[in-house]
C-alpha atoms as an extended CHARMM CRD file, in Angstrom:
* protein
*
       259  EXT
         1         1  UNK       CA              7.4690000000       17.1060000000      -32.0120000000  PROA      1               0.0000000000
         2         2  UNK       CA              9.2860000000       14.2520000000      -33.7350000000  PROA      2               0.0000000000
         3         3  UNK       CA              9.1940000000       11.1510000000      -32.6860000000  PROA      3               0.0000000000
         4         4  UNK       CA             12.0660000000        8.1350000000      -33.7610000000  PROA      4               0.0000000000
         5         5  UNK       CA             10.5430000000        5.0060000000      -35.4960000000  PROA      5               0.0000000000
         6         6  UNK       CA             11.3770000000        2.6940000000      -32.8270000000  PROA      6               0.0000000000
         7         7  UNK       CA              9.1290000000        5.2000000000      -29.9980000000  PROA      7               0.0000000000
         8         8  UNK       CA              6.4490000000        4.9620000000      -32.8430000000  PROA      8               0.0000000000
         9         9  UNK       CA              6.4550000000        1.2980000000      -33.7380000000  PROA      9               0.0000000000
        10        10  UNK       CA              6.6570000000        0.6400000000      -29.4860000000  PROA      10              0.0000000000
        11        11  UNK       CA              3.4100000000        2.4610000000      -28.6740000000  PROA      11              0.0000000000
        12        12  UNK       CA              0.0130000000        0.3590000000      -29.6170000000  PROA      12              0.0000000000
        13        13  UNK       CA             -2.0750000000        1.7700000000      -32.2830000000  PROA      13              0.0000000000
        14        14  UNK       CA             -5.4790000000        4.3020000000      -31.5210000000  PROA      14              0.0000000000
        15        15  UNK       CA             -8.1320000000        1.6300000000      -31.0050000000  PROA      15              0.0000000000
        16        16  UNK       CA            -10.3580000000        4.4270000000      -32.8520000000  PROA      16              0.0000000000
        17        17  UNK       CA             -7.8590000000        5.3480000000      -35.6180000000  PROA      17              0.0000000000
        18        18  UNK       CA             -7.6310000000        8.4500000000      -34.8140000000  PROA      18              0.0000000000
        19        19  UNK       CA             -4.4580000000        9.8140000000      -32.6480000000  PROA      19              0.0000000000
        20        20  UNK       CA             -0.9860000000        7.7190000000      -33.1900000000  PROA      20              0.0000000000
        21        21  UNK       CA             -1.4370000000        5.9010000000      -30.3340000000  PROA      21              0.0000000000
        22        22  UNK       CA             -0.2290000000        8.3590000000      -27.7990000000  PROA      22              0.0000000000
        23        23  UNK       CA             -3.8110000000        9.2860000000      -26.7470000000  PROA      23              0.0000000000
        24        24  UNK       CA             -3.1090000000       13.4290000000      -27.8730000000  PROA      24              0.0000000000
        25        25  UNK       CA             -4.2380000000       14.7840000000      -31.0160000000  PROA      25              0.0000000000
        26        26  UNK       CA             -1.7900000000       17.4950000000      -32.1790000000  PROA      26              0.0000000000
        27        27  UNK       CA             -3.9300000000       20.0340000000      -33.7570000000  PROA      27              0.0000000000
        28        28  UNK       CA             -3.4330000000       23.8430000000      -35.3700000000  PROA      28              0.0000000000
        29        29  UNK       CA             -0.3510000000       25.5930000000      -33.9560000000  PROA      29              0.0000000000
        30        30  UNK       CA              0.8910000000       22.5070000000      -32.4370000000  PROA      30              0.0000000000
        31        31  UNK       CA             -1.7990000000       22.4720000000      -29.4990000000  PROA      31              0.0000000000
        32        32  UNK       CA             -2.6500000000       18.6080000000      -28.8130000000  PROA      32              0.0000000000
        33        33  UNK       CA             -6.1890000000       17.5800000000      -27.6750000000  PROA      33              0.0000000000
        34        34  UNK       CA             -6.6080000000       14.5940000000      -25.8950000000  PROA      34              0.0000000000
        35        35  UNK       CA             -8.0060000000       11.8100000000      -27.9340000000  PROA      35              0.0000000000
        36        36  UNK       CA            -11.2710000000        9.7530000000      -27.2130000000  PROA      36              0.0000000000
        37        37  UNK       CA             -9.1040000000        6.8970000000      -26.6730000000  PROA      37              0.0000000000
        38        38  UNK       CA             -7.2000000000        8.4280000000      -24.0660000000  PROA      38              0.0000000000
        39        39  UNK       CA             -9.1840000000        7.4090000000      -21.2200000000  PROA      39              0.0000000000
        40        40  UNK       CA             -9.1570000000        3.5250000000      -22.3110000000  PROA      40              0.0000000000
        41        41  UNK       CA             -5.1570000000        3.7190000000      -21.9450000000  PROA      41              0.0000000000
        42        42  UNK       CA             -4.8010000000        5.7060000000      -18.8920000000  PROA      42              0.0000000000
        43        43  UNK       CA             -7.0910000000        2.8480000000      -17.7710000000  PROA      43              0.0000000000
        44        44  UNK       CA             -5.3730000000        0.3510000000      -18.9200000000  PROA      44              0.0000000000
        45        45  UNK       CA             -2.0720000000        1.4440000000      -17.9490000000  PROA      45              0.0000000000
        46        46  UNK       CA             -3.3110000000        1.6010000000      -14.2540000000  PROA      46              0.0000000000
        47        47  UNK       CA             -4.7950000000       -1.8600000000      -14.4150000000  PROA      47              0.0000000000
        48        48  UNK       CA             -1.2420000000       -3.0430000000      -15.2230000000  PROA      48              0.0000000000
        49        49  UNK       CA              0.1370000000       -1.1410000000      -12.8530000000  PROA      49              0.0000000000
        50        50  UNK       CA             -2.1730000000       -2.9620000000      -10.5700000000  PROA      50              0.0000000000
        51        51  UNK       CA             -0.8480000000       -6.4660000000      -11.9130000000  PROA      51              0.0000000000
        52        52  UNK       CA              2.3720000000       -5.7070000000      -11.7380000000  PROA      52              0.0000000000
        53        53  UNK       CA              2.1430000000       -4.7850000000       -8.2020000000  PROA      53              0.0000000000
        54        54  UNK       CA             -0.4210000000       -6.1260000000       -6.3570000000  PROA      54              0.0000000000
        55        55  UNK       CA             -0.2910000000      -10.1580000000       -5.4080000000  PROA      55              0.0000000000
        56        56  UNK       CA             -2.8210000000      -11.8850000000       -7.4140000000  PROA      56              0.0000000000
        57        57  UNK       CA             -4.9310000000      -13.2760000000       -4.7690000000  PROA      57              0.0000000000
        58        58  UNK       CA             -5.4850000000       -9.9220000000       -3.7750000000  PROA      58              0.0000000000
        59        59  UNK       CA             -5.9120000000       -7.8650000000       -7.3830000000  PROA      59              0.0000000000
        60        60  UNK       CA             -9.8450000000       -8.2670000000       -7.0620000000  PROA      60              0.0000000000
        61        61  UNK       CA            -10.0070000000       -6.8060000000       -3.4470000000  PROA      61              0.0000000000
        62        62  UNK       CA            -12.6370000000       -4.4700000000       -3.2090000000  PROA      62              0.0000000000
        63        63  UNK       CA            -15.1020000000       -2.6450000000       -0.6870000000  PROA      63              0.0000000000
        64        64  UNK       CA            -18.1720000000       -4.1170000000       -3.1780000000  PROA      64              0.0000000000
        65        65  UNK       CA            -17.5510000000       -7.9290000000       -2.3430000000  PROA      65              0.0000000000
        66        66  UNK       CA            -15.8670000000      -10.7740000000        0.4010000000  PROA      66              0.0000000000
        67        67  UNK       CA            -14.1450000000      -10.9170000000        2.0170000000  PROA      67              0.0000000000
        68        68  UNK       CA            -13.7950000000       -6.8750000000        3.0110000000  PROA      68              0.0000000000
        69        69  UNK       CA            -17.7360000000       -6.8090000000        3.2410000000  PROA      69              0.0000000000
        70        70  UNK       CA            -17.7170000000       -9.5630000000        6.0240000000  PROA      70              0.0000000000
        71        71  UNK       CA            -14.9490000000       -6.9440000000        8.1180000000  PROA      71              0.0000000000
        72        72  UNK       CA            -16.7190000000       -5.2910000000       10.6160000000  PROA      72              0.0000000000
        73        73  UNK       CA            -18.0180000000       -2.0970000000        9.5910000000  PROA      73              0.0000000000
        74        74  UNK       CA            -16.4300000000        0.4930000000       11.3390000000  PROA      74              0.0000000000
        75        75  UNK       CA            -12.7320000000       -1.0890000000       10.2640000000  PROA      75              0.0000000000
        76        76  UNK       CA            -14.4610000000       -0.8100000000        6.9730000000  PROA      76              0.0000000000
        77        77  UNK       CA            -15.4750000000        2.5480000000        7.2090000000  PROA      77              0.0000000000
        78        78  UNK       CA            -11.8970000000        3.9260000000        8.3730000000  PROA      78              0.0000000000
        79        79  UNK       CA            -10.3290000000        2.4730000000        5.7040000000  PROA      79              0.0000000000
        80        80  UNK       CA            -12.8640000000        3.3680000000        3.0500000000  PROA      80              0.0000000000
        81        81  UNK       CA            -12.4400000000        7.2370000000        4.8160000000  PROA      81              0.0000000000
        82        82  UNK       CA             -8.9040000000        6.8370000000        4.2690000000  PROA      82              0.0000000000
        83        83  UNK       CA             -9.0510000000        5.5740000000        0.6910000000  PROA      83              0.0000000000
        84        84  UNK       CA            -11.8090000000        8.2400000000       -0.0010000000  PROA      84              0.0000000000
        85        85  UNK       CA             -9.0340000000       11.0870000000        0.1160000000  PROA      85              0.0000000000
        86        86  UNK       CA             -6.3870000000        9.2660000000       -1.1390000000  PROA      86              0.0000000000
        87        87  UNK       CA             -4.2270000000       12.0160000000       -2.6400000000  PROA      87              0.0000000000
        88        88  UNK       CA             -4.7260000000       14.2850000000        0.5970000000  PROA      88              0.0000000000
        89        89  UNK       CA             -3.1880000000       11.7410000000        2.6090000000  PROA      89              0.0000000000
        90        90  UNK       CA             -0.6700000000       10.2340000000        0.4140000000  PROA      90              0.0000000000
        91        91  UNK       CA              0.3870000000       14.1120000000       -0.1120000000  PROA      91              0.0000000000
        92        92  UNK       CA              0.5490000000       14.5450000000        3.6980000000  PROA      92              0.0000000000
        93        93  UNK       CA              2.3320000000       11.2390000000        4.9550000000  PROA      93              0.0000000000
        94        94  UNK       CA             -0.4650000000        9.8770000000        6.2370000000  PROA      94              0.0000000000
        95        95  UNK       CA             -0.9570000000        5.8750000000        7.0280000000  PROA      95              0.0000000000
        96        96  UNK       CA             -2.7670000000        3.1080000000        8.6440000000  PROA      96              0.0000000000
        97        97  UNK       CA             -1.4520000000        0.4760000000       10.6350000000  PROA      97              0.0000000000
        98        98  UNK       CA             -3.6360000000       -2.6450000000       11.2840000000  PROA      98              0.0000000000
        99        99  UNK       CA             -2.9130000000       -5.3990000000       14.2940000000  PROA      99              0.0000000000
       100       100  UNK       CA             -4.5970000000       -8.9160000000       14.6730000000  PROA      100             0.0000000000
       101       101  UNK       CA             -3.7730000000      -12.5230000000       14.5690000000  PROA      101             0.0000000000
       102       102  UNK       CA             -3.9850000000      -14.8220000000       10.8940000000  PROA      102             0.0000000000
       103       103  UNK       CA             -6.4130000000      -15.1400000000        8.8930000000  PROA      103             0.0000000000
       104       104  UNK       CA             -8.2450000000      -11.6420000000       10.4990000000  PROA      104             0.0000000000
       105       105  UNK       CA             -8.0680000000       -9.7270000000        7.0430000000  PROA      105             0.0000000000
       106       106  UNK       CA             -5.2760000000       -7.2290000000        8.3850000000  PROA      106             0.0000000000
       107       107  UNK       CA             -3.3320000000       -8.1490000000        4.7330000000  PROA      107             0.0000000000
       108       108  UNK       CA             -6.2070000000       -8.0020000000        3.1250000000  PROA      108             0.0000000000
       109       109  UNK       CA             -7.2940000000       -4.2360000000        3.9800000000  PROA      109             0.0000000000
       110       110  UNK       CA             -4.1260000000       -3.5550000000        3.7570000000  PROA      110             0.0000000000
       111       111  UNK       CA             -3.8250000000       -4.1030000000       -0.1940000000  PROA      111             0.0000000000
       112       112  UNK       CA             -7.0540000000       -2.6570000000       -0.9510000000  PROA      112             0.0000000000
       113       113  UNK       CA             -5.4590000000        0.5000000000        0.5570000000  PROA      113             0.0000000000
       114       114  UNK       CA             -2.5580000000        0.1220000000       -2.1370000000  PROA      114             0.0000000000
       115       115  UNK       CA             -4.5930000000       -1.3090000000       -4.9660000000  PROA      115             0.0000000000
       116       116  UNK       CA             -6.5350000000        2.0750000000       -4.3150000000  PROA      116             0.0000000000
       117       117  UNK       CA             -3.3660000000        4.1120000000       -4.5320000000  PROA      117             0.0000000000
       118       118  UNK       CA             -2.1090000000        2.6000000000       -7.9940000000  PROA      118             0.0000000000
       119       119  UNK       CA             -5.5090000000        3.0880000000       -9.0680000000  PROA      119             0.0000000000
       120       120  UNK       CA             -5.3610000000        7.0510000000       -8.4970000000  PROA      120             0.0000000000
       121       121  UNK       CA             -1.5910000000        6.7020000000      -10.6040000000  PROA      121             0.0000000000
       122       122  UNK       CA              0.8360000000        6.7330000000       -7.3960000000  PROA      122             0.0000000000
       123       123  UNK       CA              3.7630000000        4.8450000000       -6.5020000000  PROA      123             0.0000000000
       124       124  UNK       CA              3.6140000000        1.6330000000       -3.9010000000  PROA      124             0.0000000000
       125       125  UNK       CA              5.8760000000       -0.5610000000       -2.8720000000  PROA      125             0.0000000000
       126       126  UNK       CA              4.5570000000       -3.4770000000       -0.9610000000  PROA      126             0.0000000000
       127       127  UNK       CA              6.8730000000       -5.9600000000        0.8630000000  PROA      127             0.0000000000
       128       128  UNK       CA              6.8640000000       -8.4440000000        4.0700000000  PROA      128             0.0000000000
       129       129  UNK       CA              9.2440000000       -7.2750000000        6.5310000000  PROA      129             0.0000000000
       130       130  UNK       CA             11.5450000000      -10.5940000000        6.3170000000  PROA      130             0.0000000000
       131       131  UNK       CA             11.6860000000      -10.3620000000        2.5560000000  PROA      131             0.0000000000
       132       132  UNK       CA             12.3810000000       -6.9270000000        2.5220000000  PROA      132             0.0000000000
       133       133  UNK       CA             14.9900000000       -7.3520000000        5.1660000000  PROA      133             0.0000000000
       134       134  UNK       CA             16.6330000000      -10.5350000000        2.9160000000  PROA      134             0.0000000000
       135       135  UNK       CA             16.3820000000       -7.8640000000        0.0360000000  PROA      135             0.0000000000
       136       136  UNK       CA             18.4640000000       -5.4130000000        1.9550000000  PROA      136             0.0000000000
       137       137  UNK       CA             21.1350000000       -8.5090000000        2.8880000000  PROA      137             0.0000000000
       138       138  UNK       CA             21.6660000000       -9.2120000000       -1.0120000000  PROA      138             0.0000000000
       139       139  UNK       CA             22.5240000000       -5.6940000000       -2.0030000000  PROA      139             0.0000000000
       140       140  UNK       CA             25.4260000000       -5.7000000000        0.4310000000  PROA      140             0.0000000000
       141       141  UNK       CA             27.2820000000       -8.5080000000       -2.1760000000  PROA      141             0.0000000000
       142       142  UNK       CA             25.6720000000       -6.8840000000       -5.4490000000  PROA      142             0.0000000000
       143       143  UNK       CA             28.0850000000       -6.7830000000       -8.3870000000  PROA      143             0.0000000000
       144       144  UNK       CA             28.4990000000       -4.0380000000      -10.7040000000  PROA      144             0.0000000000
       145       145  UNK       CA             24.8960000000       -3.2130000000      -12.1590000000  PROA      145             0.0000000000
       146       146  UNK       CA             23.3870000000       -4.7730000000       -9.7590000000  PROA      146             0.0000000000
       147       147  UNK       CA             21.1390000000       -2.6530000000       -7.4700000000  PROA      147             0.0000000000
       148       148  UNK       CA             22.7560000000       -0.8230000000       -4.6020000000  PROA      148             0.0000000000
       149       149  UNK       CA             21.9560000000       -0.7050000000       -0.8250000000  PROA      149             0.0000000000
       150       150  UNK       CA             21.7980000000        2.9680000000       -1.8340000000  PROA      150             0.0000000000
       151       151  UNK       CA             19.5500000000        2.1210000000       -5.1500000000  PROA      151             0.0000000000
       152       152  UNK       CA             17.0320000000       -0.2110000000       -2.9680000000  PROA      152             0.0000000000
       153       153  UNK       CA             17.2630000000        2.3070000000        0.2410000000  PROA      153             0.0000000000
       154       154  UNK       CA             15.6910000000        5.1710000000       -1.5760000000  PROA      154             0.0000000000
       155       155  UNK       CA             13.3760000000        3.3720000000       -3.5790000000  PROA      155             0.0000000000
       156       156  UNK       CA             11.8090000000        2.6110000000       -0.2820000000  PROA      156             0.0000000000
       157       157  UNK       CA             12.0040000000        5.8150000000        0.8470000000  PROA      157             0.0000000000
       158       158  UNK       CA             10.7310000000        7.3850000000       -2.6770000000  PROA      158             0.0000000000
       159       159  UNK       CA              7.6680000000        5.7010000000       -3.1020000000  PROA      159             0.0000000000
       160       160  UNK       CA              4.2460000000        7.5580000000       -2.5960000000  PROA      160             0.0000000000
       161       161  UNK       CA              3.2660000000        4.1720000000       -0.6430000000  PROA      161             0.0000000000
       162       162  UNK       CA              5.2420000000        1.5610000000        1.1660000000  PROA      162             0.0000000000
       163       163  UNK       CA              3.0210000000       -0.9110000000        2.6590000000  PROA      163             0.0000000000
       164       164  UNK       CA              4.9730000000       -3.4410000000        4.7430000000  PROA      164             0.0000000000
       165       165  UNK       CA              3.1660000000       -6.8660000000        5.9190000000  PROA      165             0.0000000000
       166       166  UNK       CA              4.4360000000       -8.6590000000        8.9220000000  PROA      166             0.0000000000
       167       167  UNK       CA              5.9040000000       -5.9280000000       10.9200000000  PROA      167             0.0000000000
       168       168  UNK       CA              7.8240000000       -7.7190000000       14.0300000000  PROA      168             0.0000000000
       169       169  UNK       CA              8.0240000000      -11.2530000000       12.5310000000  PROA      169             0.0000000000
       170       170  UNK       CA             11.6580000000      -11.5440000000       12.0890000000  PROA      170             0.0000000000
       171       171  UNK       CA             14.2580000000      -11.7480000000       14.3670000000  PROA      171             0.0000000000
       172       172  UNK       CA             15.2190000000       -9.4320000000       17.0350000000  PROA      172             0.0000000000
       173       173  UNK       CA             18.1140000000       -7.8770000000       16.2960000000  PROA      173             0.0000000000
       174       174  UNK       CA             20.1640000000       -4.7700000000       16.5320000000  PROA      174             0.0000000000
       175       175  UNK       CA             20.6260000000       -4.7680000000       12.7680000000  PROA      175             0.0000000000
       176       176  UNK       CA             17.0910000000       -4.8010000000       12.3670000000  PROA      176             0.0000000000
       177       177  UNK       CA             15.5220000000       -2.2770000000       14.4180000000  PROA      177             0.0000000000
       178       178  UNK       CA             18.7120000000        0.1660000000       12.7180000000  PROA      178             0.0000000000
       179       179  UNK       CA             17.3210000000       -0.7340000000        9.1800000000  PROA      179             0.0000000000
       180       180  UNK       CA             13.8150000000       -0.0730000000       10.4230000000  PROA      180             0.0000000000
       181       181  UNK       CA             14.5030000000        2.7180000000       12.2890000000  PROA      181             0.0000000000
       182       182  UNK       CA             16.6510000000        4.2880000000        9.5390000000  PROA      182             0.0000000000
       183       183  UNK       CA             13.5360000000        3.5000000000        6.8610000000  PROA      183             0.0000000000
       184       184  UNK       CA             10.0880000000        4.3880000000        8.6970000000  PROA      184             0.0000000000
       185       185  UNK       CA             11.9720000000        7.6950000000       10.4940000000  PROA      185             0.0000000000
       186       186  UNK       CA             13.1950000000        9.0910000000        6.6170000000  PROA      186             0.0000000000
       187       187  UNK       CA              9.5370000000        8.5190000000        5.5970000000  PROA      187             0.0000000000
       188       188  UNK       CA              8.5710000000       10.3600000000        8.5260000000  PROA      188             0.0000000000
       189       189  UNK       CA             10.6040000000       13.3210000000        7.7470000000  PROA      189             0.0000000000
       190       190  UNK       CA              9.7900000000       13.3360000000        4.3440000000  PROA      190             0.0000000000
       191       191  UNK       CA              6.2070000000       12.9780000000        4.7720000000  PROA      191             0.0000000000
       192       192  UNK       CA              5.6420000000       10.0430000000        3.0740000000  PROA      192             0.0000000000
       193       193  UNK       CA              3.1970000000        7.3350000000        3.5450000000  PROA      193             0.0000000000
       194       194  UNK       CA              3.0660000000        3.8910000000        5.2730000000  PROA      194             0.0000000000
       195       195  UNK       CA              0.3820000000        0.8200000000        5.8580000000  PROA      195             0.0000000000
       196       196  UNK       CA              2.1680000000       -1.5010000000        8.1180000000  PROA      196             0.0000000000
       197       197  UNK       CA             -0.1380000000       -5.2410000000        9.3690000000  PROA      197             0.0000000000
       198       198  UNK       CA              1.3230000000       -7.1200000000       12.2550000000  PROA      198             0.0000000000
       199       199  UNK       CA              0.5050000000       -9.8340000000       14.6910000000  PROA      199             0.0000000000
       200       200  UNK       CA              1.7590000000       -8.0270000000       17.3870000000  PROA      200             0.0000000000
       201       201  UNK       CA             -0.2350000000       -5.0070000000       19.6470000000  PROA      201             0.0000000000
       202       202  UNK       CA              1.9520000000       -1.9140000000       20.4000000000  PROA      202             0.0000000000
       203       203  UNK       CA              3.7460000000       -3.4000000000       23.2410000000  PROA      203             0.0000000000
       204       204  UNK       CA              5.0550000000       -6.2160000000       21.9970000000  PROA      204             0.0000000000
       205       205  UNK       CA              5.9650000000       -4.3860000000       19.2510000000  PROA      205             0.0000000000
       206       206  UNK       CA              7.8060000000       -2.2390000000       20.6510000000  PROA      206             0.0000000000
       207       207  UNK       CA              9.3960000000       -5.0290000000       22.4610000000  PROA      207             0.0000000000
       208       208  UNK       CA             10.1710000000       -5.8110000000       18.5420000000  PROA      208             0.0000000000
       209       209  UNK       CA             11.3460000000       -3.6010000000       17.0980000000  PROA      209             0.0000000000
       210       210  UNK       CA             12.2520000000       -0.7830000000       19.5620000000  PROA      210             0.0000000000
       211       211  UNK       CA             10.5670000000        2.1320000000       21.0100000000  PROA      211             0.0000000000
       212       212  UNK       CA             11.4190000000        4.5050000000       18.5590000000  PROA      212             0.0000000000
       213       213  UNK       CA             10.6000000000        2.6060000000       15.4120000000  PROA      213             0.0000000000
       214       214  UNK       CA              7.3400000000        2.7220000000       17.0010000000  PROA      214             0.0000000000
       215       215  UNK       CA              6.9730000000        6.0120000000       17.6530000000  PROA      215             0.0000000000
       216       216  UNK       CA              7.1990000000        6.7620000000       14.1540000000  PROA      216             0.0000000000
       217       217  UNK       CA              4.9360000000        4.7190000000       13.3410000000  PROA      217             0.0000000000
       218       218  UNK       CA              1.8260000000        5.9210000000       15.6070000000  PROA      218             0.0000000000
       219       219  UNK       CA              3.6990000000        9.3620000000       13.9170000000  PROA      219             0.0000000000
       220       220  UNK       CA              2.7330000000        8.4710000000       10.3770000000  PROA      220             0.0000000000
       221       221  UNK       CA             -0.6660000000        6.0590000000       11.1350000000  PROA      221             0.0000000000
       222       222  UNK       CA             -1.6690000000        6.9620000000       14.3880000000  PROA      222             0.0000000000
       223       223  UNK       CA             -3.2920000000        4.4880000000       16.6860000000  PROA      223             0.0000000000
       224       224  UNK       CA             -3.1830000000        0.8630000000       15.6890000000  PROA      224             0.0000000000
       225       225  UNK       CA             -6.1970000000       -0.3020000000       14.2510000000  PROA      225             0.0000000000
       226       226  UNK       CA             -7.2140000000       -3.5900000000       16.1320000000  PROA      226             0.0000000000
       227       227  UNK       CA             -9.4960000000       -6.7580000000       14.7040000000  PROA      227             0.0000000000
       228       228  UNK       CA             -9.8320000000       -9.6810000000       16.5950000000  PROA      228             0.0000000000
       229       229  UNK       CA            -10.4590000000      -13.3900000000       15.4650000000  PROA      229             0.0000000000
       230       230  UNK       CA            -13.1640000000      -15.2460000000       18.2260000000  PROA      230             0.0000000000
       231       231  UNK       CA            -13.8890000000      -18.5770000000       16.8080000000  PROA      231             0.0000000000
       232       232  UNK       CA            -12.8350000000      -17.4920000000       13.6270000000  PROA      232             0.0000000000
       233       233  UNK       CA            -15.7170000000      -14.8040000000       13.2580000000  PROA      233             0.0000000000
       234       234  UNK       CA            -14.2010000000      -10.8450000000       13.6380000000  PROA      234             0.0000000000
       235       235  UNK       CA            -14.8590000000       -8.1440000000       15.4370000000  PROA      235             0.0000000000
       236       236  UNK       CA            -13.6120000000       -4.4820000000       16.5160000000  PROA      236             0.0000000000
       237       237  UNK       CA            -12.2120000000       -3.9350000000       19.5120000000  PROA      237             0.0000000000
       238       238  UNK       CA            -14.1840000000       -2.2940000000       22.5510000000  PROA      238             0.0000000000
       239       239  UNK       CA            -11.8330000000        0.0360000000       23.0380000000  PROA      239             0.0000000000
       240       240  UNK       CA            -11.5340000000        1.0470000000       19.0820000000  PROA      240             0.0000000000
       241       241  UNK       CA            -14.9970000000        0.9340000000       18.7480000000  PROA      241             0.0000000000
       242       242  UNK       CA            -15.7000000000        3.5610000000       21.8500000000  PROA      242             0.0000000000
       243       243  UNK       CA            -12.7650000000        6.4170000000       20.2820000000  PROA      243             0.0000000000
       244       244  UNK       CA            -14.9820000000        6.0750000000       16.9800000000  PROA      244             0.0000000000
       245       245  UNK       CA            -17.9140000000        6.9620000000       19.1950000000  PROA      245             0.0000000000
       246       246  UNK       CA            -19.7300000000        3.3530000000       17.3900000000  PROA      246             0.0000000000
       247       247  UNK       CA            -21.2110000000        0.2930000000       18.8330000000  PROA      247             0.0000000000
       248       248  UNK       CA            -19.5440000000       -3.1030000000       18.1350000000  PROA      248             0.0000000000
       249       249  UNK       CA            -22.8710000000       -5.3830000000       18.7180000000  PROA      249             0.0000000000
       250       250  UNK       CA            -22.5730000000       -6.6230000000       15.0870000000  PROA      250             0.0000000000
       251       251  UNK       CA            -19.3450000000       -7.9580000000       15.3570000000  PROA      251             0.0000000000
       252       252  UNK       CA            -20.6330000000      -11.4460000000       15.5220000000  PROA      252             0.0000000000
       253       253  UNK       CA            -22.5430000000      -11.5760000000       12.3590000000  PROA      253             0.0000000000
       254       254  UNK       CA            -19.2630000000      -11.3430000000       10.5900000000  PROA      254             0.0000000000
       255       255  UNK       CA            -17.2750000000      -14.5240000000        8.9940000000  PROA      255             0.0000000000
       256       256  UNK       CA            -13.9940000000      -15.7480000000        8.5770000000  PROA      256             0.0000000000
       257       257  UNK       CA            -11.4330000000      -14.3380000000        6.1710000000  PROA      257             0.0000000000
       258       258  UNK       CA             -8.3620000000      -15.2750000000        4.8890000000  PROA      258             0.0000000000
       259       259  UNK       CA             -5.0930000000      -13.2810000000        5.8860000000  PROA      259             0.0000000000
């Protein structure tokens, strides 16, 4: 297959000399190999992937190191479950949706789930709920070129992962819980994938945001995921703790954590 000068001269050259920079060899019959090099750019094209998504303070989240190894355990150990089978249950809409107040390290389990998702070559999105919202207000005076409602709206609704932070801190509003409603029930129905964090239990969410916004939600993530902040140290709920058949009693030995 040909390739123009300017696709050639854009692609970086075979660290090992040996493919044109593609990572395939094309060999007899025009069958292409992969080259040894391949694996060093798929690698490096998910790291920037990572970059390019992820916030920086979070980029080095991981289950190896603080602050996710001072979370209590069995929060731990859903998410790492989760994360474990990654495609099955980005393929099957599948989600998680953590509660708690600041600084409990909802956010930050939150983007290891997404960091883990680039990392196996899918699409995320990741917004705060009033940012997204202000993102949706802008495209209603975009100019020609610009990107649509329409553009934005299915970009939401196309990724593999949206992960939204701050679910229930804007404003009340009828306007809102249509957008919201309208976005989490087309994931739904296409079977597409959410993390959501809020400060707010199920309740008060639905308070919110409306009933039926949450209803999708425990749809796509099932129950809530609860930590708690006591004197700035975590733990699991009682109540969590019991449906995962576990014992909280370590709870205390765990430390505080940024949001």
């Amino acid at each position: 297959m040909t390739r123009s000068p300017r696709e050639a001269g854009d692609r970086a050259p075979c660290p090992l000399g040996v493919c044109d920079g593609s990572g395939w060899i094309l060999g007899p019959e025009d069958v292409a190999r992969p080259c040894e090099c391949r694996e060093r750019v798929v690698a490096r094209a998910r790291l920037a992937g990572v970059a390019s998504v992820i916030p920086a303070k979070y980029r080095g989240v991981s289950f190896d190191r603080p602050p996710v190894t001072q979370i209590n355990e069995i929060v731990v150990r859903r998410v790492r479950e989760f994360t474990d089978r990654i495609e099955e249950n980005l393929d099957s809409g599948r989600g998680l949706w953590f509660f708690g107040g600041a600084g409990t390290g909802k956010t930050t389990l939150a983007m290891l789930v997404s960091r883990l998702a680039l990392e196996a070559g899918r699409s995320v999105a990741i917004y705060s709920l009033p940012k997204m919202l202000a993102r949706i207000r802008r495209t209603y005076d975009a100019e020609a070129g610009e990107q649509s409602y329409i553009e934005f709206f299915e970009r939401l609704t196309g990724v593999d992962l949206l992960h939204l932070d701050d679910l229930g801190a804007e404003n009340r509003t009828e306007w809102v819980i249509e957008q919201l409603y309208a976005l989490v029930n087309e994931r739904y129905e296409s079977q597409r994938s959410l993390v959501v964090t809020t400060n707010l239990d199920q309740g008060d969410l639905e308070e919110q945001i409306g009933e039926r916004v949450v209803s999708r939600l425990v749809e796509i993530c099932g129950d809530p995921l609860p930590i708690f902040d006591d004197d700035r140290r975590l733990r699991v709920s009682a109540e969590v703790a019991g449906s995962l058949g576990e014992s909280s009693g370590d709870a205390d030995s765990l430390g505080p954590l940024d949001h």
